[in-house]
C-alpha positions as CSV (number, residue, x, y, z in Angstrom):
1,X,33.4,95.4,49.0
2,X,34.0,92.7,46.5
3,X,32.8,92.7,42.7
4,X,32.3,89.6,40.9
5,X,31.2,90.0,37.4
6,X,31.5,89.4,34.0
7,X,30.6,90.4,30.6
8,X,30.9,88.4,27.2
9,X,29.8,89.0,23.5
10,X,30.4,85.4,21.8
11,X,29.4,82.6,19.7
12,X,27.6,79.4,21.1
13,X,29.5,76.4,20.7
14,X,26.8,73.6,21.1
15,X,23.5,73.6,20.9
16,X,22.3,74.5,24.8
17,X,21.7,71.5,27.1
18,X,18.6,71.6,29.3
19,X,17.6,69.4,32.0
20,X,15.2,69.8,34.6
21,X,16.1,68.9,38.8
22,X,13.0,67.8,40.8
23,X,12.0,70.7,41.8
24,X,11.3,71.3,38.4
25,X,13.7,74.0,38.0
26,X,15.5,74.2,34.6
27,X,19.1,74.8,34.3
28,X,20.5,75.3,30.5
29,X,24.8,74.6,29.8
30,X,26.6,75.3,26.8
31,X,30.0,76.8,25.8
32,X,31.0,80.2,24.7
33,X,33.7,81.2,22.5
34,X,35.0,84.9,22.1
35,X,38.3,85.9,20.0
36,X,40.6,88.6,20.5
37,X,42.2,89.6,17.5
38,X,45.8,91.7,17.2
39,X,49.0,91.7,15.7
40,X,52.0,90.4,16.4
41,X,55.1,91.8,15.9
42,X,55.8,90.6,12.8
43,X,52.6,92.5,11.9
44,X,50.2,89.1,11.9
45,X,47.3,88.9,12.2
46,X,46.0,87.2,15.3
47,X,43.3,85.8,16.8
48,X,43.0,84.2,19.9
49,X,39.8,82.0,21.0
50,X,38.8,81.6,24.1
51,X,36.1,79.0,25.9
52,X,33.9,79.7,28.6
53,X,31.1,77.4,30.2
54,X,27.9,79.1,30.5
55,X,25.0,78.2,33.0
56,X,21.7,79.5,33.0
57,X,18.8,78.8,35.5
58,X,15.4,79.2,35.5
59,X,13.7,81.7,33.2
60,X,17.2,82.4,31.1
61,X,17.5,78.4,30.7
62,X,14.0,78.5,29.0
63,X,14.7,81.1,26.6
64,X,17.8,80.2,25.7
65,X,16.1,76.8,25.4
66,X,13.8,78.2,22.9
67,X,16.0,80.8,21.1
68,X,19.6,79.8,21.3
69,X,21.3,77.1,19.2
70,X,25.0,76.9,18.0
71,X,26.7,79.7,16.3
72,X,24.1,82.0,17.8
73,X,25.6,85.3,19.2
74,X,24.9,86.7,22.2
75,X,26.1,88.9,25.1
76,X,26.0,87.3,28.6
77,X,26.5,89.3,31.8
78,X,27.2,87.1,35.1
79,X,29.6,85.8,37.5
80,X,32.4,83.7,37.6
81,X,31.9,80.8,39.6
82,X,34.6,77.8,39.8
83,X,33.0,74.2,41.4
84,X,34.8,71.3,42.9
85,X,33.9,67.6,42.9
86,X,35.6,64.2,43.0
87,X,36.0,62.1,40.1
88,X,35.2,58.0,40.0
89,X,39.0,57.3,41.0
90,X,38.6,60.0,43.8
91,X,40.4,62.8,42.1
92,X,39.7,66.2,42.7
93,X,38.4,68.0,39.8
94,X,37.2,72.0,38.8
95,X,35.4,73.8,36.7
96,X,35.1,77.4,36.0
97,X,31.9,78.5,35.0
98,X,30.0,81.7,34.1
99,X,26.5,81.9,35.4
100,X,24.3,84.2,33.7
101,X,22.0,86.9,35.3
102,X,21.4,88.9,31.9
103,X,21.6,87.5,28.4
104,X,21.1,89.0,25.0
105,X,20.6,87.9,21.9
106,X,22.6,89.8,19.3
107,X,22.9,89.4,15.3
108,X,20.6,89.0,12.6
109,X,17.1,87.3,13.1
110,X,16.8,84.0,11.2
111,X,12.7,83.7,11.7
112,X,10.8,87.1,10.7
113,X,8.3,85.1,13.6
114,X,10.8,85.3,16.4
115,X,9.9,88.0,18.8
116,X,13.4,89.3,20.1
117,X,11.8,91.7,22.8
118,X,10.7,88.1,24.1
119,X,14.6,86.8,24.2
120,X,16.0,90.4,25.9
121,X,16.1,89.6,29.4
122,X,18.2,92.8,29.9
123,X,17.8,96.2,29.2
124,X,21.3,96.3,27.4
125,X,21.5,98.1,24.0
126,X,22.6,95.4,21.0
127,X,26.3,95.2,21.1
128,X,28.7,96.0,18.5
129,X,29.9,93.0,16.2
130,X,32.8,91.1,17.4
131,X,35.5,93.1,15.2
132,X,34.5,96.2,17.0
133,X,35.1,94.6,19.9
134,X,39.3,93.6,19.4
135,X,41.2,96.6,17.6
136,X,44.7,95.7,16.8
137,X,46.8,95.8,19.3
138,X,50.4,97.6,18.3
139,X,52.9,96.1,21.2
140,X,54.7,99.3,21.3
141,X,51.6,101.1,22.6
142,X,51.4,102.6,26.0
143,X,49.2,100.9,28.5
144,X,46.0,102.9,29.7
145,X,46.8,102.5,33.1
């Protein structure tokens, strides 16, 4: 058995990109940053950013078509998935990608309109803010496993 999965809580770095193939099926693309934040051992405070590429399809593409703009946060549950093409001078070229099967949006509402049972595609409780999330990390610490 074989387990390919992943879970983020971030904040949208673009506005989400949209296009349609000609099937008609929508596919959505933005980037994703999370932080981890710790010390260091001069007792510094830390953070760390991270970028992931996110891809959406079909009903998940729409809403975050409709809902999701930069600096929104959300929580994305998916699967890593890293592509290979060539380039216009023939080079081989990757890209690691998340693509979404459940997404959440999290924070504070900025319409009293929006209908956030409408944006839940999973069942997922909100998620705790970001800080709650990275607890300082003392390097002296014993590792849980």
């Amino acid at each position: 058995m074989s387990v390919n999965k992943a879970i983020l809580v971030g904040y949208v770095g673009n506005d989400p990109e949209v296009r349609y193939l000609e099937s008609k099926t929508p596919v959505c693309n933005f980037r994703l940053a999370t932080s981890e934040v710790y010390k260091n051992r001069n007792g510094e405070r830390i953070t760390s950013t991270e970028w992931h590429n996110i891809v959406l399809w079909r009903g998940l593409a729409e809403v975050a078509e409709k809902y999701v703009k930069k600096g929104t946060q959300i929580y994305i549950e998916g699967r890593i998935r890293t592509r290979s093409w060539d380039d216009k001078d023939g080079n081989k070229r990757y890209t690691t990608e998340i693509v979404g099967d459940n997404m959440q949006l999290l924070g504070k509402r900025t319409d009293e309109s929006d209908d956030r049972s409408e944006t839940s595609k999973s069942a997922e409780p909100e998620q705790p803010e970001p800080d709650n999330l990275s607890p300082d990390i003392n390097e002296t610490d014993d590792l849980p496993f």
